[in-house]
C-alpha positions as CSV (number, residue, x, y, z in Angstrom):
1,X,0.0,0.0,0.0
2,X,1.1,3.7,-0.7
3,X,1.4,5.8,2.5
4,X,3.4,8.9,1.2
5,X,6.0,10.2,-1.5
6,X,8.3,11.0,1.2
7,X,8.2,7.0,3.2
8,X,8.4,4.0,1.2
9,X,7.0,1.7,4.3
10,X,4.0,2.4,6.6
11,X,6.8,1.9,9.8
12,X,8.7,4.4,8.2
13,X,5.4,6.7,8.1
14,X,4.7,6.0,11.5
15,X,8.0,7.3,13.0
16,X,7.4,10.4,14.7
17,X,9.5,13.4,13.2
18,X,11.2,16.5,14.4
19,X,8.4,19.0,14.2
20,X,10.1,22.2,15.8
21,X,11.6,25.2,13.7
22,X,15.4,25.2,13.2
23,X,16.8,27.9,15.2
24,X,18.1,29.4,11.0
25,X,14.0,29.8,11.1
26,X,13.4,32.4,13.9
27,X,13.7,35.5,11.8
28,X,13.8,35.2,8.2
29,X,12.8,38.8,8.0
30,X,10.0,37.4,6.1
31,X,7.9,40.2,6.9
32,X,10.0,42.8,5.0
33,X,10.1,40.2,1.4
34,X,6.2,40.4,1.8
35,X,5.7,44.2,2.0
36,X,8.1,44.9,-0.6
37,X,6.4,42.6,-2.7
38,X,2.8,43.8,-1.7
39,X,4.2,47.7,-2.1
40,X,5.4,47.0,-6.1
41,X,2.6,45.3,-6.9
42,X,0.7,48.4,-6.1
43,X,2.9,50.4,-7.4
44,X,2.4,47.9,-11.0
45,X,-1.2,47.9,-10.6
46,X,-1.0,51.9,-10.6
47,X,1.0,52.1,-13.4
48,X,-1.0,49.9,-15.1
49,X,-4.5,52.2,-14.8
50,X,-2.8,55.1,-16.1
């Protein structure tokens, strides 16, 4: 039977995993990507009208 892409065998599947952030996650400064993106796609969408 298929359990995932990731496990080949259902004990494999069954293992628990690691589910807490790597300490490399705690601030990606992800928040700064997103506005910048968010501010030139208004800026685009302004453009755009005009």
């Amino acid at each position: 039977m298929f359990y995932s892409i990731l496990f080949k065998t259902k004990e494999q599947y069954d293992q628990k995993r690691c589910i807490d952030e790597p300490d490399c996650f705690k601030d990606l400064n992800l928040n700064q990507i997103f506005d910048l993106i968010l501010k030139n796609k208004k800026v685009l969408l302004i453009i755009h009208r005009n």
